[in-house]
VOSEGU-731994 format. One line per 8 residues: their letters; for each residue x, y, z of C-alpha. Coordinates in nm, 4 decimals, m for minus. Layout:
N
a> X Y Z ~ ... .
This chain:
354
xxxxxxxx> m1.8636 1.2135 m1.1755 ~ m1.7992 1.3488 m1.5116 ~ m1.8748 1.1802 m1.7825 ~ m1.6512 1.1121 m2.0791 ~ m1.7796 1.2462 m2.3892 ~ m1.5840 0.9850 m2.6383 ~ m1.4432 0.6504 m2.6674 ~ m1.2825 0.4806 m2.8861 .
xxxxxxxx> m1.3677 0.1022 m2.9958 ~ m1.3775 m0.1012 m2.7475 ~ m1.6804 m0.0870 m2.4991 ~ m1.6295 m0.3824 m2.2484 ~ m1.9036 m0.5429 m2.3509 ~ m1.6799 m0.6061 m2.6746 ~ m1.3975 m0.6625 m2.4692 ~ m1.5904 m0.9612 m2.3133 .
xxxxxxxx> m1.6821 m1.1173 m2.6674 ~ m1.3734 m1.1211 m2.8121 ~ m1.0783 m1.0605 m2.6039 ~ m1.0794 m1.1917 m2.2115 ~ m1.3914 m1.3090 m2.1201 ~ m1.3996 m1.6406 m2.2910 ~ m1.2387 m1.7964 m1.9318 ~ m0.9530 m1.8793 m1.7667 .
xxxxxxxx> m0.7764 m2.0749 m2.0087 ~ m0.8632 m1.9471 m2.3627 ~ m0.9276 m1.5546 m2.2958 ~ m0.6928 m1.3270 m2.4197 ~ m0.5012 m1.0651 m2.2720 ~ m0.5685 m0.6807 m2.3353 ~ m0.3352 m0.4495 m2.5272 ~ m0.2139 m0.1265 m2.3566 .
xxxxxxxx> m0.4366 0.1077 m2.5493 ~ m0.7917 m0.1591 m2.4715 ~ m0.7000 m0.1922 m2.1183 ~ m0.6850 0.1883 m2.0783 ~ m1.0164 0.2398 m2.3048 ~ m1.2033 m0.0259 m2.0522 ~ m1.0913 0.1976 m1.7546 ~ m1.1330 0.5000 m1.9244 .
xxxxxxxx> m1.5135 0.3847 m1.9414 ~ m1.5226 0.2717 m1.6149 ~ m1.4081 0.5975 m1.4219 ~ m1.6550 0.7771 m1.6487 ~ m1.9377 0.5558 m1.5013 ~ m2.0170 0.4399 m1.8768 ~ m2.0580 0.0134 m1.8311 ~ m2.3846 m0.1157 m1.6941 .
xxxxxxxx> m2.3569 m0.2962 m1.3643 ~ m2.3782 m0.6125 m1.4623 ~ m2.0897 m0.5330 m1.8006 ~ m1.8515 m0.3679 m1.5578 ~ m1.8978 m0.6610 m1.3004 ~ m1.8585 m0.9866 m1.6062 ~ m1.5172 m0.7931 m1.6987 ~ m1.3812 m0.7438 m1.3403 .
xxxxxxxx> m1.4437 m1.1180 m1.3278 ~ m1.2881 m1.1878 m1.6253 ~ m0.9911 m1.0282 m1.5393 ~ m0.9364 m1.1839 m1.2508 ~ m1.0471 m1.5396 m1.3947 ~ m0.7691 m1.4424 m1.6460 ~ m0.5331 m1.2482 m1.3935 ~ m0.3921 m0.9386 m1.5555 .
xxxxxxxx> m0.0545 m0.8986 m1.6833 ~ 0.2259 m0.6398 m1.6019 ~ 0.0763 m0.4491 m1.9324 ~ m0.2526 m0.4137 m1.8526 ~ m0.1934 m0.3140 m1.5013 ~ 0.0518 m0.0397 m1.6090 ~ m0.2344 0.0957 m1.8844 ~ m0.4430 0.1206 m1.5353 .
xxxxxxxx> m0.2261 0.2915 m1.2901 ~ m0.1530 0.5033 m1.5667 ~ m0.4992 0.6346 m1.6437 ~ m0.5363 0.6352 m1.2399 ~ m0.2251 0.8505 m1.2398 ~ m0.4085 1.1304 m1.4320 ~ m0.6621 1.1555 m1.1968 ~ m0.4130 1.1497 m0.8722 .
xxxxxxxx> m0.4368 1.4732 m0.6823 ~ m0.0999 1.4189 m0.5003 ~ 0.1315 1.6811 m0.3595 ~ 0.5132 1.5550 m0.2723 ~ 0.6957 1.6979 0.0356 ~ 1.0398 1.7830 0.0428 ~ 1.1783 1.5465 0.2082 ~ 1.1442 1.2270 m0.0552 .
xxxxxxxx> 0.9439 0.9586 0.1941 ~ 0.9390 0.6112 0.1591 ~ 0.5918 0.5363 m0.0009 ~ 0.4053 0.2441 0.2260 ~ 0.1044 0.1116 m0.0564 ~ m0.0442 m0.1309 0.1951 ~ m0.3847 m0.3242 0.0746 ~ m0.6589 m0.0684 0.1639 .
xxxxxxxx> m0.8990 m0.3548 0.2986 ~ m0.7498 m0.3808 0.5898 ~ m0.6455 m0.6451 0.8556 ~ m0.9188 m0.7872 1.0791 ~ m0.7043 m1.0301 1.3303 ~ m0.3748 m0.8998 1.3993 ~ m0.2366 m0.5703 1.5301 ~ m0.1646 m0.2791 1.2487 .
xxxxxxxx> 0.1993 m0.1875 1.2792 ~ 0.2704 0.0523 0.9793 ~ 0.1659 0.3370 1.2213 ~ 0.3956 0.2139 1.4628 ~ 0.6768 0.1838 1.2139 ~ 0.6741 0.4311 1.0499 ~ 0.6897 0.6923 1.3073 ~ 0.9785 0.4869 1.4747 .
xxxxxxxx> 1.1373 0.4833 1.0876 ~ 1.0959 0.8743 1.1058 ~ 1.2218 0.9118 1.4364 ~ 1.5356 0.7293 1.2970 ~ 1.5660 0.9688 0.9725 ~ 1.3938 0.7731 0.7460 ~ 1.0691 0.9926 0.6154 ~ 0.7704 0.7842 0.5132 .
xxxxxxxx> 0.4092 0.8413 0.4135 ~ 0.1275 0.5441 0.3847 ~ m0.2357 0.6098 0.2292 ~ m0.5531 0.4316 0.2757 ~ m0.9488 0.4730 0.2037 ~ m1.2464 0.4024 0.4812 ~ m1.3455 0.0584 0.4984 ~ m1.2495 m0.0054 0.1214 .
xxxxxxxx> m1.3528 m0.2991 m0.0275 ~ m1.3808 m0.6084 m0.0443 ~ m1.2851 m0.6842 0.3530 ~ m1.3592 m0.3587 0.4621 ~ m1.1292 m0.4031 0.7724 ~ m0.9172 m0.1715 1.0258 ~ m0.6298 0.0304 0.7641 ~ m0.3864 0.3121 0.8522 .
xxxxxxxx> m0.6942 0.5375 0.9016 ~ m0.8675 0.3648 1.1684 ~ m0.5254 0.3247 1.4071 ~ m0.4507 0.6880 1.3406 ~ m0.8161 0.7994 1.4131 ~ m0.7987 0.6090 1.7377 ~ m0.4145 0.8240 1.8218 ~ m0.6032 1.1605 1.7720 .
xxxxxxxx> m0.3863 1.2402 1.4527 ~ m0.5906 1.3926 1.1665 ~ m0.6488 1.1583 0.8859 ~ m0.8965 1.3573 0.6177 ~ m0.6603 1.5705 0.5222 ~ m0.6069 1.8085 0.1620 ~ m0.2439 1.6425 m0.0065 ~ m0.1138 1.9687 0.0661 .
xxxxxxxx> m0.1280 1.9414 0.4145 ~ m0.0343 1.5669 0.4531 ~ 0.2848 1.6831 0.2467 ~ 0.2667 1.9489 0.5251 ~ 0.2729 1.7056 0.7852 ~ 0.5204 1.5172 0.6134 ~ 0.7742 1.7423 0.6481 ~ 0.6865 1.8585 0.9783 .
xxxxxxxx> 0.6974 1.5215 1.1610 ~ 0.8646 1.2675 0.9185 ~ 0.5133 1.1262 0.8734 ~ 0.2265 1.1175 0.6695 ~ m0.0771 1.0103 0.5962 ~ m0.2768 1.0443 0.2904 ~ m0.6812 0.9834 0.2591 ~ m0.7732 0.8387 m0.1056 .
xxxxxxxx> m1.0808 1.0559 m0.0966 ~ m0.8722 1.3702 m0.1137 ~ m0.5904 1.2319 m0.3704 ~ m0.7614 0.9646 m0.5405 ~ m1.1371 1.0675 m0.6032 ~ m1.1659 0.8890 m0.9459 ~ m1.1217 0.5376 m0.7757 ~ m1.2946 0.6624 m0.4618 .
xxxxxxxx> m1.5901 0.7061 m0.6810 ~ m1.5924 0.3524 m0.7599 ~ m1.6444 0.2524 m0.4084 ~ m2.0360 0.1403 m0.4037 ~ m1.9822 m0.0626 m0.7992 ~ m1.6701 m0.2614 m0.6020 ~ m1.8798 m0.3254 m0.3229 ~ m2.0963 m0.5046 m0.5323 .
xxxxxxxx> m1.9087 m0.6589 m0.6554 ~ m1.8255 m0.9057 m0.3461 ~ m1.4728 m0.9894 m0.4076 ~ m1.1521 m0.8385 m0.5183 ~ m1.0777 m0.6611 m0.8493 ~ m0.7693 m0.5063 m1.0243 ~ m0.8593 m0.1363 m0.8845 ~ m0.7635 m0.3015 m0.5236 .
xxxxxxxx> m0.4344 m0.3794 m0.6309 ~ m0.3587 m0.0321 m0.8626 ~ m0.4722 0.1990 m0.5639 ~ m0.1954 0.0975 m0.3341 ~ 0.0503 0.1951 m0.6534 ~ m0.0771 0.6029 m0.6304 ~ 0.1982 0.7271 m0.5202 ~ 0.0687 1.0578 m0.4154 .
xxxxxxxx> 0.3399 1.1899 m0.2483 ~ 0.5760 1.1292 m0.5750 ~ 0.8432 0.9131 m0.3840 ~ 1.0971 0.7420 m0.5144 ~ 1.0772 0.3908 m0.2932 ~ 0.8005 0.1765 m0.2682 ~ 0.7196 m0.0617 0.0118 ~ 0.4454 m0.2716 m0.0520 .
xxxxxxxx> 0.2759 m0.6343 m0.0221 ~ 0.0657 m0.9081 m0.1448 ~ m0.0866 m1.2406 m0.0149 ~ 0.1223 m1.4175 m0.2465 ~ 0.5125 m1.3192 m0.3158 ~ 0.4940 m1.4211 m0.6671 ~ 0.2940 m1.1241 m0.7382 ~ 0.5615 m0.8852 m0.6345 .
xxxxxxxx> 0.7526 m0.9508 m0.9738 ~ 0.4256 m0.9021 m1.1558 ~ 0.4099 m0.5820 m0.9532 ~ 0.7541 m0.4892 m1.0623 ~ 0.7295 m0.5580 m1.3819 ~ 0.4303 m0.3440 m1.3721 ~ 0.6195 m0.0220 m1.2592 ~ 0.8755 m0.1056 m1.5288 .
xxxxxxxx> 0.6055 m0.0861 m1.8183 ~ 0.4362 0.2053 m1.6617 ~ 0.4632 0.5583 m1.8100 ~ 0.3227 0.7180 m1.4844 ~ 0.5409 0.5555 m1.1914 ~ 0.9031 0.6931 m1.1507 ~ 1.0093 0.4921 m0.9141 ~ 1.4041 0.4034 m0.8397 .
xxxxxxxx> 1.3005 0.1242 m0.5772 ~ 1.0783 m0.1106 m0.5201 ~ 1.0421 m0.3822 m0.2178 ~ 0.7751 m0.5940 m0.2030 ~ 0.7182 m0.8473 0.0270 ~ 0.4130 m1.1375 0.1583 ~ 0.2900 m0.9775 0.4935 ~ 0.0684 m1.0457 0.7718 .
xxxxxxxx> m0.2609 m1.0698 0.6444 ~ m0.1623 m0.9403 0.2823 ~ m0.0802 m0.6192 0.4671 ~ 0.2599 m0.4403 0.4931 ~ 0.3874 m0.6241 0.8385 ~ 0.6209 m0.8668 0.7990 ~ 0.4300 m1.2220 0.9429 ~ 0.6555 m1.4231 1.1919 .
xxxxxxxx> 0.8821 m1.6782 1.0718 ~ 0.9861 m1.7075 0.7532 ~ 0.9234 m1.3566 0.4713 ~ 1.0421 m1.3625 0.1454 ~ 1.1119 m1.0058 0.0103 ~ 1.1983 m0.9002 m0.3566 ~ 1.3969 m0.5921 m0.4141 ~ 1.4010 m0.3884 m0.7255 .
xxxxxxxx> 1.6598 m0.1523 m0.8490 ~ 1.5857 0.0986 m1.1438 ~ 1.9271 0.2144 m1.1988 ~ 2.0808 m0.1431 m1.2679 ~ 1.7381 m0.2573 m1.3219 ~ 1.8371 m0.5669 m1.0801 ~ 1.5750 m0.8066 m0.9136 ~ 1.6800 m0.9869 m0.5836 .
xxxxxxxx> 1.5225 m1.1873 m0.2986 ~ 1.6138 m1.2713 0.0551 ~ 1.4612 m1.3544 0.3265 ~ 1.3911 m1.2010 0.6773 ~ 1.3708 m1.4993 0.9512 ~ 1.2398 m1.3540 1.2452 ~ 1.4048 m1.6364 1.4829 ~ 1.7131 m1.4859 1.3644 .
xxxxxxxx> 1.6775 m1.1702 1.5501 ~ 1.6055 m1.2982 1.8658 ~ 1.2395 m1.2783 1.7994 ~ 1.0476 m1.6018 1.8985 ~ 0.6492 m1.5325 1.8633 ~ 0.4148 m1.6698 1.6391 ~ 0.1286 m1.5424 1.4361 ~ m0.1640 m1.5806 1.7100 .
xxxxxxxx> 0.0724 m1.4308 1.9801 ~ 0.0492 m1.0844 1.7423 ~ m0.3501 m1.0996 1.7418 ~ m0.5876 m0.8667 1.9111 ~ m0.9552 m0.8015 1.9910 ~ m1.0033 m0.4586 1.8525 ~ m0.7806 m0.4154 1.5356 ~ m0.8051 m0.0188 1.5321 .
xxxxxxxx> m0.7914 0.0329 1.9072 ~ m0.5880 m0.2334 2.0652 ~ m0.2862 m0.1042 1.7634 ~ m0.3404 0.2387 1.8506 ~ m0.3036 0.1098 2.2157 ~ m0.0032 m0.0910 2.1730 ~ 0.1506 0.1612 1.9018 ~ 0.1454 0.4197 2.2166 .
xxxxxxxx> 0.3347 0.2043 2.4288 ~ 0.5787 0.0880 2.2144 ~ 0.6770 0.4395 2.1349 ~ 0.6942 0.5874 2.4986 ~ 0.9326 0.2482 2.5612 ~ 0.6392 0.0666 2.7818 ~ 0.6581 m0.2862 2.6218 ~ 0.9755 m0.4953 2.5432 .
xxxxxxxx> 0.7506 m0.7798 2.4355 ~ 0.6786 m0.9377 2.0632 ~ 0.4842 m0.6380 1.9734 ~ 0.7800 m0.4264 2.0405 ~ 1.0039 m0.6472 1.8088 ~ 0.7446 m0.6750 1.5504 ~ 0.7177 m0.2657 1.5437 ~ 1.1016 m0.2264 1.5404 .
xxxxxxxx> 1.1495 m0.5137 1.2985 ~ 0.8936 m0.3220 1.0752 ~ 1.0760 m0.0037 1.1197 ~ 1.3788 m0.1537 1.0148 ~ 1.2428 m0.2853 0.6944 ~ 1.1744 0.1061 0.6081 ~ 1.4859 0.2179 0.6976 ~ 1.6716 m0.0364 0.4851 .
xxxxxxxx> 1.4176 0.0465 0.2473 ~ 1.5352 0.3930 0.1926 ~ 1.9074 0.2711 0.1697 ~ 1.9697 0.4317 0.4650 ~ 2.1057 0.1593 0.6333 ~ 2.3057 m0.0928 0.4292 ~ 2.1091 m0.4204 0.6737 ~ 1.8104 m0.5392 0.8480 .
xxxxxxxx> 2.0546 m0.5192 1.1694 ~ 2.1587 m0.1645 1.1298 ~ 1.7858 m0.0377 1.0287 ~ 1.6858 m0.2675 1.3829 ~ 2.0048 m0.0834 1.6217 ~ 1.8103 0.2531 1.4549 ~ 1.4990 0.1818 1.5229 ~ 1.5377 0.0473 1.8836 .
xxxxxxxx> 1.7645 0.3893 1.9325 ~ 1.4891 0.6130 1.8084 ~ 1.2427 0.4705 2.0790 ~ 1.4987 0.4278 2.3753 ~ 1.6119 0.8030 2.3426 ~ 1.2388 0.9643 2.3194 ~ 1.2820 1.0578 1.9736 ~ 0.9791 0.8306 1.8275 .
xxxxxxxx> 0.7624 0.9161 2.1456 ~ 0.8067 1.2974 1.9998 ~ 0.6991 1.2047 1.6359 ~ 0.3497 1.0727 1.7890 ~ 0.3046 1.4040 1.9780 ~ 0.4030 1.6057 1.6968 ~ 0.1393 1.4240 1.5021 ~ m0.1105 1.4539 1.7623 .
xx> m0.0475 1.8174 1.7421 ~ m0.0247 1.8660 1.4213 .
């Protein structure tokens, strides 16, 4: 990793002493320009282990604000080696450590969501930490579509297939480079929630999630103070496992306009669509396998059962999240077209053949 050659005046270690590590109650928060001087250090590779690991704690003793995350997705941004397609996707940010009891639908989804006209592109590491769990990598590994890709050619694929798939080694090397100090580490830091904000395919909706809803608004207020993210809409929304499926039952959702600058909420009931399954009736043995399993017979039209509402579900929530479709119902008519005329079962073998 290259090294930087200057800094300005805050090493973290002063950043500890008088700013946010004096605990949760009486530490302060950082200003833009220390917040990106900390992570300007960090990428470098500057901090000593056991400095870099006090201030990850302290920030998340603290929990960061909308400012300081901006100041580091911004200095991230820099370092992004992203390439957009043509075709404007919907950008699916889910936490890169994974699930590790339930089935993976984004594949699914998404490929139904493109077989329905709604583009849409979702990124993940390799066993990132803290979880290291099954992400979009592993379920597409186990498909036969190619993962470790250039961004060129997942742009490529992109606008081939209405699909895509981008590996944070190839876009994202700066925070990739981090992987062994977070490891470390032993729990979750601010880098795990920045990576899923990359954006390396430069779209223009978001779809993302969190274990807790009221850090979606943090998260959107976080894209509003950034100078990197040009982003015109945002859903966020608490999924399955922190992950980007919605759970069964009740899902709160928050929906962010740039243009009017409106935030909204609303809920998705899943009872309400006819679907009647609980959380342990969506769990599986084999995370990467048994979703690649399932995700191939939902899309040739094999199951009708609460996998194949939780896919189509899913792939309505991308289709609405495009605007494509002005409702949950229309984006779930679409989605249950595009896999009862073939059209979804021909995304998957494009992608295989890609």
């Amino acid at each position: 990793m290259a090294q930087a050659t200057q800094f300005g005046e805050w090493p973290l270690k002063r950043l500890m002493t008088e700013v946010c590590g004096s605990g949760h109650k009486s530490a302060d928060d950082l200003t833009r320009e220390q917040a990106r001087e900390a992570f300007e250090r960090i990428i470098a590779g500057a901090p000593d282990h056991t400095t870099l690991g006090a201030f990850w704690l302290a920030n998340r003793w603290k929990r960061n604000t909308p400012t300081e995350l901006a100041a580091y997705t911004d200095l991230m941004s820099e370092h992004v080696d992203g390439f957009a397609p043509d075709c404007d996707p919907v950008d699916c940010g889910a936490n890169y450590d994974g699930k590790g009891r339930s089935a993976i639908f984004g594949v699914a989804a998404g490929i139904v969501a493109a077989a329905a006209g709604t583009p849409v592109v979702v990124h993940s590491g390799d066993r990132v930490p803290t979880q290291k769990q099954d992400a979009y990598k592993h379920v597409l590994d186990e498909l036969g579509v190619p993962t470790e890709l250039s961004p060129r050619t997942s742009a490529e694929m992109t606008d081939e297939t209405g699909f895509g798939f981008y590996y944070q080694p190839a876009f994202n090397p700066a925070i990739d480079e981090l992987f062994d100090r977070r490891d470390q580490m032993g729990v979750r830091t601010f880098v795990n929630t920045i990576e899923t904000l990359a954006n390396p395919a430069d779209c223009d909706v978001h779809l993302g999630s969190f274990y807790h809803l009221a850090f979606a608004k943090k998260i959107i207020d976080t894209v509003g103070e950034s100078e990197s993210l040009d982003l015109g809409r945002v859903i966020m929304f608490q999924g399955m496992e922190g992950y980007d499926d919605i759970r069964p039952g009740l899902t709160k959702v928050a929906e962010w306009n740039a243009e009017s600058d409106s935030f909204e909420d609303f809920d998705i009931q899943t009872a309400e669509y006819g679907m009647d399954f609980e959380s342990d009736d969506l769990a599986v043995d084999d995370v990467a396998v048994d979703s690649a399993q399932i995700t191939r017979e939902v899309l040739a039209g094999e199951r009708t059962d609460q996998f194949a509402d939780a896919v189509a579900l899913n792939a309505a929530l991308r289709i609405y999240a495009r605007e494509d479709v002005n409702s949950i119902d229309a984006g779930l008519d679409a989605a249950r077209n595009a896999v009862d005329d073939g059209s979804a079962a021909a995304v998957l073998d494009a992608l295989q053949a890609f």
